[in-house]
N, C-alpha and C positions, 0 to 999 in steps of 0.2 A: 249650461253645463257642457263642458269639454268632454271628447272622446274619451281622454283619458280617464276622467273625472266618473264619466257613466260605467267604463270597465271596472274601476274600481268601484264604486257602489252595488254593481249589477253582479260581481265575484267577489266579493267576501272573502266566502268560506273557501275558495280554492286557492285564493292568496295565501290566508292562513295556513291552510295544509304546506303551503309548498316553505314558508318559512318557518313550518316548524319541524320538517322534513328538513330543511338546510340545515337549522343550529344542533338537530338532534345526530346529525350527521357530522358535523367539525366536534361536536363536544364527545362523540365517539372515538374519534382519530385523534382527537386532544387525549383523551382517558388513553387510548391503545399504544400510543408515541410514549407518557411517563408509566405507564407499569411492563413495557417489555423489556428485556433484560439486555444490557450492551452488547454482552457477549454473542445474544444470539444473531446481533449484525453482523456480527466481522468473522461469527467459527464457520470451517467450511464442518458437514456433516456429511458422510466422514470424511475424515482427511484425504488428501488426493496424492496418491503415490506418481511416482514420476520416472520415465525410461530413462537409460544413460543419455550423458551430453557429457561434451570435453570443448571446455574452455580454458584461455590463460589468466593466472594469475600475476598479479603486478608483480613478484618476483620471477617469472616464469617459468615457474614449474602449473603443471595442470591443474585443473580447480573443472575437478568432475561431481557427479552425485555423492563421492564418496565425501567430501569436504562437508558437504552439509551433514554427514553422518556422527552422532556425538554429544551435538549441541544444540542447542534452539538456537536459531539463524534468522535474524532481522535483514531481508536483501530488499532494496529498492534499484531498481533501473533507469536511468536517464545517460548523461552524456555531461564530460565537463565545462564545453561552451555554450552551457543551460543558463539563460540569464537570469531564472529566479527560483521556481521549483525546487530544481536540483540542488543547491547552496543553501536552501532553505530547510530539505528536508533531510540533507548531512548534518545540520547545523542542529534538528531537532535530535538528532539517533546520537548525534555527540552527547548532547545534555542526556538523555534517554539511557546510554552505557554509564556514565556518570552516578543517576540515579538507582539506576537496577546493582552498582557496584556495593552498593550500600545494602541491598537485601538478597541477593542468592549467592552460589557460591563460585569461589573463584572459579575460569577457563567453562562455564557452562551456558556462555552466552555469546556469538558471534554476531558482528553485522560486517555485511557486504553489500557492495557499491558494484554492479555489472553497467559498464557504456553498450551504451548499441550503437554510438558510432566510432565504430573498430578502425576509421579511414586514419583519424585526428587523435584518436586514443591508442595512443602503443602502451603496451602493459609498463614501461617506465616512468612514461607518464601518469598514468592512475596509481601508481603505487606514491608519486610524490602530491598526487592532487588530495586522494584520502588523507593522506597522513595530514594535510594541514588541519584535519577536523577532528583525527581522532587517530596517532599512530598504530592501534593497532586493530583498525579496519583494514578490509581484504577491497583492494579493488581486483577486479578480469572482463575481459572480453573475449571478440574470438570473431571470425566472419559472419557476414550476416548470416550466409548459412547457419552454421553452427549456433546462433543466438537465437534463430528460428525453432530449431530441435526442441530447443528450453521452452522458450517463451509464448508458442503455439502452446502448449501442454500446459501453460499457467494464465491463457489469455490474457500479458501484457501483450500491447499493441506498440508498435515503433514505426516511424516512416521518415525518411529526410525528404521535407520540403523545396519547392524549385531552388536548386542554387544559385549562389553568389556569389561567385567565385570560391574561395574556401569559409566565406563565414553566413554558411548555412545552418537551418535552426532543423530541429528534429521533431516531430511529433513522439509520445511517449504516454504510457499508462504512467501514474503516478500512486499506486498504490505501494503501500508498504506491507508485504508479504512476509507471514512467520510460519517457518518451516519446523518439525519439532522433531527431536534426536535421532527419530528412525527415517528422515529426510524428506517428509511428506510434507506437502501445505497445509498448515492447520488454520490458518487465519488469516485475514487479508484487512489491511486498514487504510480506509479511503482519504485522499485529502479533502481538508486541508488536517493535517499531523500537529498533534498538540504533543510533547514530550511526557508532560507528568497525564497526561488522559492514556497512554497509550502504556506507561510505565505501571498506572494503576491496573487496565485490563490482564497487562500482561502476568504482574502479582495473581489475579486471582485464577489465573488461567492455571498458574504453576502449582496453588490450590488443589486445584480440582485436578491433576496430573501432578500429583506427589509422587506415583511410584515410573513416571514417564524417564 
């Protein structure tokens, strides 16, 4: 009889425990995973109000806190020479306006596109880069400073990576952030962005803030 062979005969009952302590343990987190409610990943509780910032927008006139004020505001953060993220999750908030056109009501829905690299992004630029996705999204930036004020207070992260002359990559948070009419964060949705999963949360959110 092998080592192993005698552990296992001579522990039984301890094996047993510990494998029924395993599956009683995933079959837990399997139950806890399908009856928690989506909502309750992505709402922040409470909302997180937010200090002034002054950034430009891609017509350049300023795009402060007061912009967000009005509407629910879908903003995600990246840079236009994003090789896949970025293009990707313009491309879901395009289909995503699309969809929401069809069930609220007109001017009560914005999205906005902020570069955090201010060097390569002039607000000329962003205003003709969004528009290919969706003309009437809001691109702005503003120096890092300034994008710091913001995005400290919302824990996106940004960094430009060693350069390469000019075709440097950015490091960036990739969530997509929904700010609700009184300009506070109310919800944060992680990648990877699915258009109609994000379009359905967002339905029942507007639900349950009828009088918002």
């Amino acid at each position: 009889m092998t080592v192993n062979a005698a552990f296992v005969k001579n522990n039984r009952a301890l094996i047993a425990f510990i494998l029924i302590a395993v599956i009683g343990f995933f079959s837990w987190r399997v139950y806890h995973v399908q009856i928690q409610d989506p909502l309750d990943r992505i709402l922040l509780d409470p909302p997180r109000s937010l200090t002034p910032f002054s950034l430009v927008a891609g017509d350049n006139n300023p795009f402060t806190l007061e912009q967000l004020k009005g509407k629910w505001t879908f903003l995600f953060f990246g840079y236009t020479s994003c090789p896949d993220v970025c293009p990707t999750t313009l491309t879901e908030m395009a289909t995503m306006s699309k969809l929401l056109a069809k069930s609220t009501e007109p001017n009560t829905i914005q999205f906005v596109f902020i570069s955090v690299d201010p060097e390569r992004d002039t607000p000329d630029h962003l205003k003709n880069f969004v528009a290919y996705f969706n003309k009437t999204f809001t691109g702005a930036t503003g120096t890092i400073d300034q994008l710091n004020t913001l995005t400290r207070q919302i824990d996106i992260k940004h960094r430009r990576l060693k350069e390469q002359g000019n075709n440097y990559l950015v490091e960036h948070s990739a969530d997509i952030l929904l700010f609700n009419p009184q300009a506070k964060l109310f919800a944060r949705f992680p990648a990877p962005h699915y258009s109609e999963e994000i379009s359905a949360l967002f339905t029942e959110i507007l639900k349950l803030n009828k009088d918002t």
